[in-house]
Structure formats: C-alpha cells, structure tokens
Kinemage of the C-alpha trace (Angstrom):
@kinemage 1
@onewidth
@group {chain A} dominant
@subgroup {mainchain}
@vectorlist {calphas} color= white
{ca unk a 1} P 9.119 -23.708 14.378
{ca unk a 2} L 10.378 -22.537 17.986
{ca unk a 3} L 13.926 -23.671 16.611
{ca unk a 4} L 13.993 -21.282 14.157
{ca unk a 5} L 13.014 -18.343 16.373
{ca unk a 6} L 9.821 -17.574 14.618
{ca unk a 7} L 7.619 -14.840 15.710
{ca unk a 8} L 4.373 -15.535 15.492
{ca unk a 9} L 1.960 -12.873 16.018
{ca unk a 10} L -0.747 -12.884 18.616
{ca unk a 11} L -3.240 -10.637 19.681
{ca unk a 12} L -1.506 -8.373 21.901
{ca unk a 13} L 1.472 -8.753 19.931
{ca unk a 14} L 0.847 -7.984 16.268
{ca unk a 15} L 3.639 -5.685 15.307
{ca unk a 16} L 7.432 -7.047 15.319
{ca unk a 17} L 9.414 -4.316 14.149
{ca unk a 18} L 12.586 -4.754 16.619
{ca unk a 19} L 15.210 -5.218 13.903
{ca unk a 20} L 14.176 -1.770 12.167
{ca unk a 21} L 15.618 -0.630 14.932
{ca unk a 22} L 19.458 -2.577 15.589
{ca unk a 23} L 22.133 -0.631 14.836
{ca unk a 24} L 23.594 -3.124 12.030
{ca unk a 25} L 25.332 -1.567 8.903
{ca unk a 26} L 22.298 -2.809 7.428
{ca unk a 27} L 19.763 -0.709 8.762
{ca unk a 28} L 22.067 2.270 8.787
{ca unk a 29} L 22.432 2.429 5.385
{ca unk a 30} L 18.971 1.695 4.971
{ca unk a 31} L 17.886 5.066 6.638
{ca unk a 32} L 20.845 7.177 5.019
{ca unk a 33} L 19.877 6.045 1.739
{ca unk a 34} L 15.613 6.921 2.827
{ca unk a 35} L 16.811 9.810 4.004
{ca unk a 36} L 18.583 11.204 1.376
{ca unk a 37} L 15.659 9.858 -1.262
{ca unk a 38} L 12.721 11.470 0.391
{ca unk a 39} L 14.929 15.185 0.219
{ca unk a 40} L 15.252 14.541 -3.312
{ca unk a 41} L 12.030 13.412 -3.738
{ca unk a 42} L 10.727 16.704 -2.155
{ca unk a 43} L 13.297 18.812 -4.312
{ca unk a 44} L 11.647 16.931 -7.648
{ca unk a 45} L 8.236 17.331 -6.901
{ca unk a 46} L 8.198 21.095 -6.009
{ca unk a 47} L 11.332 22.479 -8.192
{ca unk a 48} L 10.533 20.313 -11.116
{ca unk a 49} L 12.259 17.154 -13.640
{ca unk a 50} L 14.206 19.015 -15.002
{ca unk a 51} L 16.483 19.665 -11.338
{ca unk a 52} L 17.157 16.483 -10.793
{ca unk a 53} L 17.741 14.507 -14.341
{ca unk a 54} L 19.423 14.732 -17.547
{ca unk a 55} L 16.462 14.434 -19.823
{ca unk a 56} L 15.907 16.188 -22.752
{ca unk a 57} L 13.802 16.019 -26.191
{ca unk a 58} L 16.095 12.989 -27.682
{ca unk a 59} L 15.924 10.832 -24.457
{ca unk a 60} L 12.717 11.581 -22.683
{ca unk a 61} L 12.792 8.258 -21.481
{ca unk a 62} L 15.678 7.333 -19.239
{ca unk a 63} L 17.032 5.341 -15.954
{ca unk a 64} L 13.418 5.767 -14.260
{ca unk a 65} L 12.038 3.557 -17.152
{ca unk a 66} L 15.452 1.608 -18.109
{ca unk a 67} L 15.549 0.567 -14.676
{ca unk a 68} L 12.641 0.934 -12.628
{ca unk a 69} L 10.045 0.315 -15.320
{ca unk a 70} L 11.246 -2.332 -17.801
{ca unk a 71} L 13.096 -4.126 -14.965
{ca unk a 72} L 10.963 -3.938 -11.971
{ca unk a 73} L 8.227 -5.375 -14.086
{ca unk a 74} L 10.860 -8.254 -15.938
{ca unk a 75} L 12.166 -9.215 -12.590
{ca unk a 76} L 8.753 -9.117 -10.779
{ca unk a 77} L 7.703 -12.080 -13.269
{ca unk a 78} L 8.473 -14.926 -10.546
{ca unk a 79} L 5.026 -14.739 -9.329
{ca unk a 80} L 3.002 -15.611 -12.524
{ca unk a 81} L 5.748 -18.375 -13.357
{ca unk a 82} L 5.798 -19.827 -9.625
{ca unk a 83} L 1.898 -19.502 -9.356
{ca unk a 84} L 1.496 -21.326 -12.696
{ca unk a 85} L 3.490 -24.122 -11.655
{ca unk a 86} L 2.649 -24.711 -8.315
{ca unk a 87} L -1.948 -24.224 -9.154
{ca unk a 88} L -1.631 -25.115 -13.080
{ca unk a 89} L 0.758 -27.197 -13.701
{ca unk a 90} L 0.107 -29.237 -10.298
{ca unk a 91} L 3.972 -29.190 -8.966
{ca unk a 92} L 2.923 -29.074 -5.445
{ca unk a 93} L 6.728 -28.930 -4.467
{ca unk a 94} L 6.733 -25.829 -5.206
{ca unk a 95} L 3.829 -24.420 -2.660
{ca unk a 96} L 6.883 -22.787 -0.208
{ca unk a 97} L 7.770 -20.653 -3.116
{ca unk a 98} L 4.687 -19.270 -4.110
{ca unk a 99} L 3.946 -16.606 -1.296
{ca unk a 100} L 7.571 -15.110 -1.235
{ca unk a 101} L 7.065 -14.878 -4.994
{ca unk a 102} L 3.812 -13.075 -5.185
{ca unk a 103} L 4.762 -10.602 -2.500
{ca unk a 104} L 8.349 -10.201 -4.720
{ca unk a 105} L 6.236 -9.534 -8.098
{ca unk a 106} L 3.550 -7.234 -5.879
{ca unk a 107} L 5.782 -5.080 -4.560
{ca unk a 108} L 7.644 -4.768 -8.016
{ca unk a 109} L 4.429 -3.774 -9.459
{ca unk a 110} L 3.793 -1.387 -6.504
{ca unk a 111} L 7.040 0.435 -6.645
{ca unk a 112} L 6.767 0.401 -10.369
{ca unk a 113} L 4.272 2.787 -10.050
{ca unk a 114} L 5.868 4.607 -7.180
{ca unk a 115} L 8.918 4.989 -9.603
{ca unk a 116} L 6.617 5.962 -12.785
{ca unk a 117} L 5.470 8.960 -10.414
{ca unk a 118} L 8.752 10.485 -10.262
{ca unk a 119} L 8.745 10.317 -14.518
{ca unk a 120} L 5.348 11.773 -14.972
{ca unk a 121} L 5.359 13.985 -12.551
{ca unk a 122} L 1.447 14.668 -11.915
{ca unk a 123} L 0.450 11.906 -9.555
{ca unk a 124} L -3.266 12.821 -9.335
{ca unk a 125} L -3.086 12.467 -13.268
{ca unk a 126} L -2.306 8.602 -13.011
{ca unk a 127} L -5.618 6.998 -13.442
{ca unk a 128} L -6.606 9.782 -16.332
{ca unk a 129} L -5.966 6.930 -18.499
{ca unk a 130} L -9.221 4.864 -17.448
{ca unk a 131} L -11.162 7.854 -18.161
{ca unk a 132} L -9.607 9.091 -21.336
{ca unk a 133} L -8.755 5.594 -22.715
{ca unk a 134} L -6.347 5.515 -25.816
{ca unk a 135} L -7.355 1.810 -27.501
{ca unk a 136} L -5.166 2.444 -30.193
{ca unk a 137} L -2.303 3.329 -27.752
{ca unk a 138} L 0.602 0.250 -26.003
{ca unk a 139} L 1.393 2.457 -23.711
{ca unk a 140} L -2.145 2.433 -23.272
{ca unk a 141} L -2.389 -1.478 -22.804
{ca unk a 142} L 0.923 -1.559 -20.886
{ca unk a 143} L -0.999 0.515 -17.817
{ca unk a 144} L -4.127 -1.071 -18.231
{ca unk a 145} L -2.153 -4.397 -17.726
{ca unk a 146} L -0.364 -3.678 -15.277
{ca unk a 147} L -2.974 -1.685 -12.867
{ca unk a 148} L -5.218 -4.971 -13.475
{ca unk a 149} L -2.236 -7.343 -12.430
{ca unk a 150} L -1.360 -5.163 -9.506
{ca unk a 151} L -4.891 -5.401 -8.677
{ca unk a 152} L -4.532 -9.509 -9.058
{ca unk a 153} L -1.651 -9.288 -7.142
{ca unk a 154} L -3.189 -7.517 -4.192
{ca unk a 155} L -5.803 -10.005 -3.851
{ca unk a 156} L -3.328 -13.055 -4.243
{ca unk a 157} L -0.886 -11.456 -1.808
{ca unk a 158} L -3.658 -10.319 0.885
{ca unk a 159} L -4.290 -13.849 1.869
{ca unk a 160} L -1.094 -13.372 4.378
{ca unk a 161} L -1.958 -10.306 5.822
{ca unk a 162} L -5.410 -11.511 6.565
{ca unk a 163} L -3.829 -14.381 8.183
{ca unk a 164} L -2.014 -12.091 10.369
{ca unk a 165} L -4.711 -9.735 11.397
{ca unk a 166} L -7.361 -12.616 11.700
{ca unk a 167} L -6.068 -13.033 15.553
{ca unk a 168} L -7.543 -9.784 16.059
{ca unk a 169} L -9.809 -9.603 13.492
{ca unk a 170} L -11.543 -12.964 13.422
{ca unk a 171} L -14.118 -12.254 11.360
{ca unk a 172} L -11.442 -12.245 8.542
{ca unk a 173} L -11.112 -15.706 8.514
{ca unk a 174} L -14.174 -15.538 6.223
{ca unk a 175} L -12.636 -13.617 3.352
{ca unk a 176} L -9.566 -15.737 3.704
{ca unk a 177} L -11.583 -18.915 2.593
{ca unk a 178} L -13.192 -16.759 -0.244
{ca unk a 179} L -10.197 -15.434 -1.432
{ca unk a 180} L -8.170 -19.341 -1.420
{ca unk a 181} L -11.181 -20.763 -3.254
{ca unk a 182} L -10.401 -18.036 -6.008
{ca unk a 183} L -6.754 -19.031 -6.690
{ca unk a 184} L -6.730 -20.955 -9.939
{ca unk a 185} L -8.631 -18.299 -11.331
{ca unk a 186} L -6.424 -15.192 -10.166
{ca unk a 187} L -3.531 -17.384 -11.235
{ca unk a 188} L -5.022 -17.565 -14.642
{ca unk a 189} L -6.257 -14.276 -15.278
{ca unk a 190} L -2.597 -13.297 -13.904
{ca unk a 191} L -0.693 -15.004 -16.663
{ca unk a 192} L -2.698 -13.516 -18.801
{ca unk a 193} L -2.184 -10.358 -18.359
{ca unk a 194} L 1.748 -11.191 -17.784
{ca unk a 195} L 2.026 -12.507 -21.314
{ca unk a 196} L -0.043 -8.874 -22.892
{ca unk a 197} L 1.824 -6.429 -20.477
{ca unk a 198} L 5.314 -8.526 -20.257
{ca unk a 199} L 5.578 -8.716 -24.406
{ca unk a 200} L 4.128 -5.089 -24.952
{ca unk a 201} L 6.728 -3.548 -23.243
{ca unk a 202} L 8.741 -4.378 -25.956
{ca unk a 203} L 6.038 -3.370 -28.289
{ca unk a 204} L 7.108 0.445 -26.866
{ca unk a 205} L 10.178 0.409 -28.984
{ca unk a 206} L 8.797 -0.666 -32.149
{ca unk a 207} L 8.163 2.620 -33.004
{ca unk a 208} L 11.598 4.018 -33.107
{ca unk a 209} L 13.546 1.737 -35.288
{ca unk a 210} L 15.674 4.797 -36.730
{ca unk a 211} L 16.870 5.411 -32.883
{ca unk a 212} L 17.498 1.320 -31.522
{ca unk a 213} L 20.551 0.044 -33.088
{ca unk a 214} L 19.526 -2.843 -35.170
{ca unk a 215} L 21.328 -5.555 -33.060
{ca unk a 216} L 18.892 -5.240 -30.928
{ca unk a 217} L 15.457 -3.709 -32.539
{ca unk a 218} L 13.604 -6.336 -34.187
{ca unk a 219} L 9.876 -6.985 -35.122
{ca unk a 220} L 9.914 -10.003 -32.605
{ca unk a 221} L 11.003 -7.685 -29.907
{ca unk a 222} L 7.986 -8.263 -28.122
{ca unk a 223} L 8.702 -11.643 -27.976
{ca unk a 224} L 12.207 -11.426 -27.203
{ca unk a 225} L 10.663 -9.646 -24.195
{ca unk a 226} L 8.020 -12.100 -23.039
{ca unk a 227} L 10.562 -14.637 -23.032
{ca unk a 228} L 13.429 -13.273 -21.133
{ca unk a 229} L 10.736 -12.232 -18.925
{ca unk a 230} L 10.143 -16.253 -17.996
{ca unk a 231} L 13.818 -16.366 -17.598
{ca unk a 232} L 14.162 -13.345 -14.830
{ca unk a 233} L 10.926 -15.073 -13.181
{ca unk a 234} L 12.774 -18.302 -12.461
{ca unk a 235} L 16.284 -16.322 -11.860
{ca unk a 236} L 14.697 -13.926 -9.199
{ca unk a 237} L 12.501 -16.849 -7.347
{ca unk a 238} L 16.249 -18.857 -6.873
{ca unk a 239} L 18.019 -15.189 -6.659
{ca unk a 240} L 15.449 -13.917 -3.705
{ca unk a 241} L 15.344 -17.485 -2.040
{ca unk a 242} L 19.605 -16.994 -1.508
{ca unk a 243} L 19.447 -13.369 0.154
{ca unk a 244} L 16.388 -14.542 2.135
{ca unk a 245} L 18.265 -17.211 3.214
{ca unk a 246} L 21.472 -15.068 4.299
{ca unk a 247} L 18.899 -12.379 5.880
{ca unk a 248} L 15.584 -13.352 6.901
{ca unk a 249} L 16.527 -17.737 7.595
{ca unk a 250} L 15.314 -17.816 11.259
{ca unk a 251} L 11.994 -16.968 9.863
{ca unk a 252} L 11.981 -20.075 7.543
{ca unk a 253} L 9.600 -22.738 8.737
{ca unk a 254} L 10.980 -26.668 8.176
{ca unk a 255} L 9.184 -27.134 5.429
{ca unk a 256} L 10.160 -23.731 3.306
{ca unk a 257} L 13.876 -25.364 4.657
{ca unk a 258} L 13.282 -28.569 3.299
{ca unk a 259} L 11.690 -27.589 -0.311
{ca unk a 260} L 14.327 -24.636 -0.938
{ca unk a 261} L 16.676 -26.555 -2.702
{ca unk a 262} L 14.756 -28.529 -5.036
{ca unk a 263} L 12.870 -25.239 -5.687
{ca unk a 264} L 16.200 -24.320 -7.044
{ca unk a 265} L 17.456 -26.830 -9.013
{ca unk a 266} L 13.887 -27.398 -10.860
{ca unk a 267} L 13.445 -23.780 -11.550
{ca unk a 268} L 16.903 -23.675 -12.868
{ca unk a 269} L 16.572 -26.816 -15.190
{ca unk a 270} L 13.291 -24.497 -16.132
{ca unk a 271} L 15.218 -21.054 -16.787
{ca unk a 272} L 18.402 -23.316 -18.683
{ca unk a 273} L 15.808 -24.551 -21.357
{ca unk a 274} L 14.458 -20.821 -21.736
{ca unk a 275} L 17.827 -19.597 -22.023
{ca unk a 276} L 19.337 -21.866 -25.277
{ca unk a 277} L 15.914 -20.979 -26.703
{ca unk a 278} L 16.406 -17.292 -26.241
{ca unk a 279} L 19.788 -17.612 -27.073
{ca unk a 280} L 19.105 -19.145 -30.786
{ca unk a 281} L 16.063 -16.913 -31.369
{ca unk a 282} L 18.098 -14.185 -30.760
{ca unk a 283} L 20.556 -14.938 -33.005
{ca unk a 284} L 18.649 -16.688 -35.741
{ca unk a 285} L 16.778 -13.275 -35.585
{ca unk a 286} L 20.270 -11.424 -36.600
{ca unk a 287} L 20.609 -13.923 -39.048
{ca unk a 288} L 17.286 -13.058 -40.522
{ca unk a 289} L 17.306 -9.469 -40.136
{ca unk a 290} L 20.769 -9.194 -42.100
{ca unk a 291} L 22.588 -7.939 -39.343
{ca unk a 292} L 25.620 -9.952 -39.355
{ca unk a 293} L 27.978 -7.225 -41.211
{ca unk a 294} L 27.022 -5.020 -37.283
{ca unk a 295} L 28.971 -7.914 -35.078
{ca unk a 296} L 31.523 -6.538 -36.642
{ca unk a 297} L 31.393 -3.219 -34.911
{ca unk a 298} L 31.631 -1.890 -31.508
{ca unk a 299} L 28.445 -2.687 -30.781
{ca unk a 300} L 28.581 -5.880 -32.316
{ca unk a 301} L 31.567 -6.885 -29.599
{ca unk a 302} L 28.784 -5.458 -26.222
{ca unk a 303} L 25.628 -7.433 -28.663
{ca unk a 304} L 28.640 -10.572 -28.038
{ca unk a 305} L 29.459 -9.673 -24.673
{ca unk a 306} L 25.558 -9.701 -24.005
{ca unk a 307} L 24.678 -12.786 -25.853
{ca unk a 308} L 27.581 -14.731 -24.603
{ca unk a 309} L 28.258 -13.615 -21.234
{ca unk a 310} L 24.959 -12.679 -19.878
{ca unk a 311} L 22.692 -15.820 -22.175
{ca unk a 312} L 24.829 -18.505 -23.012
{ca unk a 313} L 26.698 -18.482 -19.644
{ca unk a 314} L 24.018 -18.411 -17.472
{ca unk a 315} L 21.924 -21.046 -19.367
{ca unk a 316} L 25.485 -23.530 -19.183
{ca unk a 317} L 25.812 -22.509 -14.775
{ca unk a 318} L 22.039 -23.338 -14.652
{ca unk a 319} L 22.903 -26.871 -16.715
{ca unk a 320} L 25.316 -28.076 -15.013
{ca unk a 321} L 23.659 -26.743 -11.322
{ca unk a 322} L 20.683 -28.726 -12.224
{ca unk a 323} L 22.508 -31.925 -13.443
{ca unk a 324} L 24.809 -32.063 -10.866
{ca unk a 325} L 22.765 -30.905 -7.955
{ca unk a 326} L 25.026 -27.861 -6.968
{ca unk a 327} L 23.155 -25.172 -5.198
{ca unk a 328} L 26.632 -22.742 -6.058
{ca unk a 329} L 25.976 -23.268 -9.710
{ca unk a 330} L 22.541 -22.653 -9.533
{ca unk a 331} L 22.667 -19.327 -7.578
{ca unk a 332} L 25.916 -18.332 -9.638
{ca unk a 333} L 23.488 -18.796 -12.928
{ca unk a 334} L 20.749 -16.698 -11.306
{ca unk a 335} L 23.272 -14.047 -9.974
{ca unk a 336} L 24.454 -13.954 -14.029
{ca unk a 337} L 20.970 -14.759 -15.297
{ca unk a 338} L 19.586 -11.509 -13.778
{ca unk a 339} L 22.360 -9.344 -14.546
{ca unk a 340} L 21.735 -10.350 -17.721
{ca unk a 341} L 18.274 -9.094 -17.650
{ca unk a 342} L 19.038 -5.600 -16.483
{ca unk a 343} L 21.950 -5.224 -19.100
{ca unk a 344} L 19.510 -5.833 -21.692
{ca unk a 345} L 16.924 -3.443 -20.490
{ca unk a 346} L 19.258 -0.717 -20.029
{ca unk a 347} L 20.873 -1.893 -23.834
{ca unk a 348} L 17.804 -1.350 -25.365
{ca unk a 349} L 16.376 1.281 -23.345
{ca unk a 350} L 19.684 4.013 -23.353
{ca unk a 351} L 23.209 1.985 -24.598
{ca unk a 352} L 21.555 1.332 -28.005
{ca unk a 353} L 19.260 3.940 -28.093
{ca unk a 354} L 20.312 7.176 -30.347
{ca unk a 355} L 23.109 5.294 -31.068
{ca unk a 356} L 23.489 7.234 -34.347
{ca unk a 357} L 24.028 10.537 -32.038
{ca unk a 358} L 27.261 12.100 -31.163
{ca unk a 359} L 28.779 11.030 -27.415
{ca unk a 360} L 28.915 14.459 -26.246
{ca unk a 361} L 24.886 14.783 -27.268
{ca unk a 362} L 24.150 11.009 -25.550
{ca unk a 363} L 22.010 10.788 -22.512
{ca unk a 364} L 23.643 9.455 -19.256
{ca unk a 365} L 21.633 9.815 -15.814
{ca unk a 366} L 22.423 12.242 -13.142
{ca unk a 367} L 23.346 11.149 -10.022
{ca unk a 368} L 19.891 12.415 -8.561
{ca unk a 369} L 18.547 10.119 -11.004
{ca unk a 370} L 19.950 7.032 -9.644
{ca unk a 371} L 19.888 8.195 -6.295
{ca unk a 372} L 16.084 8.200 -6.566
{ca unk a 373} L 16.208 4.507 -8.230
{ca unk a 374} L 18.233 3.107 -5.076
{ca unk a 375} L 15.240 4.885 -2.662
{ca unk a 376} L 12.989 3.053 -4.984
{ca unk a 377} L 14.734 -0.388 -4.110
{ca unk a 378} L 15.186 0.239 -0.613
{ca unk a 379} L 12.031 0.934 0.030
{ca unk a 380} L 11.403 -2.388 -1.760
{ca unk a 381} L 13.380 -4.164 0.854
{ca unk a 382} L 12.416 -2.156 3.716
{ca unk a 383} L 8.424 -3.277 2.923
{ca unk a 384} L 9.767 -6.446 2.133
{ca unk a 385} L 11.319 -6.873 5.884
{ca unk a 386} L 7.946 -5.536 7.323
{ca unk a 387} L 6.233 -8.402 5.542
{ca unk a 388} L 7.963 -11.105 5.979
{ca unk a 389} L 8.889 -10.251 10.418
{ca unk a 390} L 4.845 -9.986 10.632
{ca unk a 391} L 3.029 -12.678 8.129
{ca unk a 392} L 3.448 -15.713 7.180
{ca unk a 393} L 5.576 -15.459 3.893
{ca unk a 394} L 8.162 -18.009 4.932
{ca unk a 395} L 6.431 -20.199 7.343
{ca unk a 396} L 2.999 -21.607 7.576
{ca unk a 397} L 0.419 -20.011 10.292
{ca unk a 398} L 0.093 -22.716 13.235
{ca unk a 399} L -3.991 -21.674 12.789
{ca unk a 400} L -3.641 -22.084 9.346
{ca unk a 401} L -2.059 -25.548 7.652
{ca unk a 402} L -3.666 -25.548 4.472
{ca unk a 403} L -2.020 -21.666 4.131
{ca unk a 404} L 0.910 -22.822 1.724
C-alpha cells in the first residue's frame, strides 16, 4: 500500500486534512462556491422562500425536488444494487465496490434531507411526521422510507469510521464485529425499503395527471421509476469509480486497483440489460396508453430525444463496453446513462409539468435556486474527500483484512 501513498491513520495521527488546504483550482472553487451557499442559505432561512426562488401556487415543487430530491435519491441507488450483489447474490468480486457505494448512497440520503430543509423551510418540523403519521399519505411512505434507509445506511457505512477511530478507541473493535455479523440482514431490509421508497417517488405524480404531459405520466410510473433507479445504481457505482480514480487514486489499495475494471464491465453488462427493458416498457407503455398521435408534437421530438439519446444510447455504449472489454465505452455509457437519469427527473418533475400553461406563466428556477443545489453537491464532495483521506473506503485497514 506504501506505493500508493496511503495514509493510514494512527493514534497520534487521526486527522489528514492537508489537501483541504492546497491551493488547487479545486479547492478554490470549492470554498467560493461554500461560501457563497452558506450567505444564501442564511438569506433563505431568515428573509424567507419566497427571496430566493421562483415558486408559486402552480409549481410549488421545483429544482430543490427535481434535482436534489428525485435525483439524489435515483443516483444514490448504487448501494442497495452493489450490496445485493456482492452479500445476496454471492459475487464476491465485487467486495471493493461496496464501501465507496454505501458511503455514495449515504451521503445522497443525508444531503437529501439537507436539501429538503431548504423546501420546507421549518427544520425542527422534520420528524412531525413520526408523530402525526399520515398512513393514507406517499409522501408519507416516501419519508418514512427514506429516514429508515438513512438509518440502514448509517449503520452499514459506520463500519469504516469505527475502523478508523478503533486505534484510539479500541474498545470499538467490539461493535465493529456486531455490526459485520449484521450485514445480510441490513442489506436486506435495505432493498426493501429501496424498492417502496425508489417506486413511490413516482407514485407522487400520480395524482396530477391533468398537469404531466401524457408522454410521460402513466399508471406504471412507479415502476418506470424503480427501474431506472437500478439503472442510475449501476451507472453511478462505474460513474464514481472514474472521478475517484482521476481524484482520490493514490488512496486505492491493490486490490480496489485490481477489481475496478471488472467492477465495470459486469455492472455495465448489468445496467445494458435494464436499459432495453426500460426502453421497451417505456414505449410499449405509449403504445398502450394511446399516445402515439403526441410523438408527433414538440414534446413528442424531447420524449425521442429522451428515449433515444439518453436510453437506447447508453444501453448500446454499455453493450458494446461490456462485449468488447473497453473501459471508454463503459464510462462513456455511464457518463450518458446518468445524464439520462437527471433529464428524466427534471422532464417529469418541471419540462412536462403544466405543460398545458402559457410560457410566460411556466416555472424556471432562480439562480439562488441552483446556486443552493451546487452548495448541496459540494458539500457532497467536500464530506466525501473527508471520508475517503481518513477511513478505509478505498483500501483495506492493515488491522483489519476481513474489512472488504
């Protein structure tokens, strides 16, 4: 591991924050960006919503849920699918990819609820819902889900830090073994709750099927959901395995190096199979729901542009990465694959939605608005960083070889 500059912490040493502090463009940004989002931040929370977005009563729901809800829970999905195939379905190969996948999908989750703050507005108000349950609510059963899975999530992901504090801490090694004996069950109970929580956010937009353009509202929605949802969980385990490999390599034990690629190319044979099946539900669903005389339209050309460009495509680059072996293809097909995934949240979610109203009345974020959504991800990254310079995400723990 020495040959990879590793830095493994010790007891005196348990802290390695050095390259917070390099002047690279990087980092710069970084702080400009956190800078600029905790000032709006402050300006939202103590002047009000209505300063910093372009809300109103026809789009209550905008970029904050577009973006940081619908996809920072999609694209968090890599660590039910990675868990499940590494501790259910018994791929083994794939052990390397399961910790930088469950600390991926728990700090989606996290920030999801960071974002959802900035929406609601009452933070203190947040777990009202356990107390004042509505059973008849999905809205309801979308937080419950996802507060249990964050609370999965934690416990799956805490094995690391544990790891890293146990040269201290010692008597941590003990809730360490507890906590690896309870795996398969965690991993279980996580899919679970992936498949309710994952399908229901599609369940939201049921309800509004004068507002969604028909293209794309459908009584399978839910489905349609769940499913791409398995498709951004293999595209973000191959997408987040290339940047850490341009950013965080020398932190990459031999036998995260080793594994990467064939991580890759099975998870993208995985995600091409998902994709022609998406694909022809999708449109066997337009077939069945009469919509063919709407392709016609100007939506019908973005509904092609979407189905062809940001389905098809990726499913054909994941093909032919997998059959030939080429790691381009295969991170090309995840780079489309999850582009793909965010187009279709923000379709559904405000390009599709009130389609029936007038441009000049349509909703279209302020720049506050997505100023506040790139905090959101930089603060992803930034906790992301922390992790993975202080525990062992990306290498095994010399005092611990049965970690990964």
């Amino acid at each position: 591991m020495a040959e990879h500059s590793i830095v493994i912490p010790t007891r005196d040493k348990l802290f390695n924050i050095s390259e917070f502090f390099t002047p690279t463009p990087g980092n710069i940004i970084s702080g400009i960006i956190l800078a600029v989002g905790l000032v709006i931040t402050i300006i939202r929370f103590t002047v009000g919503i209505g300063a910093v977005t372009n809300l109103d009563d026809n789009q209550p729901w905008g970029l904050w849920i577009g973006f940081d809800l619908l996809c920072g829970v999609c694209l968090a999905a890599g660590g039910y699918f990675t868990t499940v195939a590494c501790y259910i379905m018994g791929q083994k190969h794939f052990h390397s990819a399961c910790r930088p996948a469950v600390l991926t999908a728990f700090l989606g989750y996290a920030f999801v609820v960071v974002a959802l703050l900035y929406d609601l507005g009452h933070p203190l108000r947040l777990p009202f819902m356990f107390f004042f349950p509505g059973t008849t609510s999905v809205l309801f059963e979308v937080g419950l889900c996802v507060a249990t899975y964050l609370t999965v999530l934690f416990i799956e992901f805490s094995i690391a830090p544990l790891e890293w504090l146990s040269c201290r801490f010692p008597w941590l090694i003990k809730w360490r073994k507890v906590l690896v004996m309870c795996t398969i069950p965690l991993t279980i109970f996580g899919v679970t709750l992936s498949t309710l929580h994952q399908s229901s956010l599609g369940s939201l937009y049921l309800i509004a099927p004068g507002k969604l353009h028909p293209l794309w509202y459908s009584p399978f929605i839910p489905m349609f959901f769940f499913v791409s949802s398995m498709v951004a969980g293999a595209s973000m385990v191959i997408f987040e395995g290339m940047l850490a490999h341009k950013g965080v390599h020398h932190y990459m034990d031999k036998t995260h190096l080793r594994e990467a690629n064939e991580v890759s190319f099975a998870f993208a044979r995985a995600a091409s199979f998902i994709l022609f099946a998406y694909f022809m539900l999708k449109l066997i669903d337009m077939l069945v729901q009469a919509n063919l005389p709407y392709v016609f339209t100007g939506y019908g050309a973005w509904w092609l542009v979407e189905m062809f460009g940001f389905i098809l495509l990726p499913a054909l680059l994941y093909a032919k990465g997998a059959r030939d072996r080429s790691l381009t293809f295969c991170r090309l097909g995840a780079v489309n694959a999850v582009a793909g995934i965010v187009l279709n949240r923000f379709t559904v979610s405000m390009i599709a939605f009130n389609y029936t109203l007038p441009s000049a009345e349509r909703y279209f974020p302020s720049i506050w608005e997505i100023c506040i959504s790139m905090f959101v991800v930089t603060m992803i990254i930034t906790v992301y960083r922390f992790v993975v310079y202080n525990m062992p995400i990306l290498y095994e723990h010399p005092n611990f070889r049965d970690g990964h």
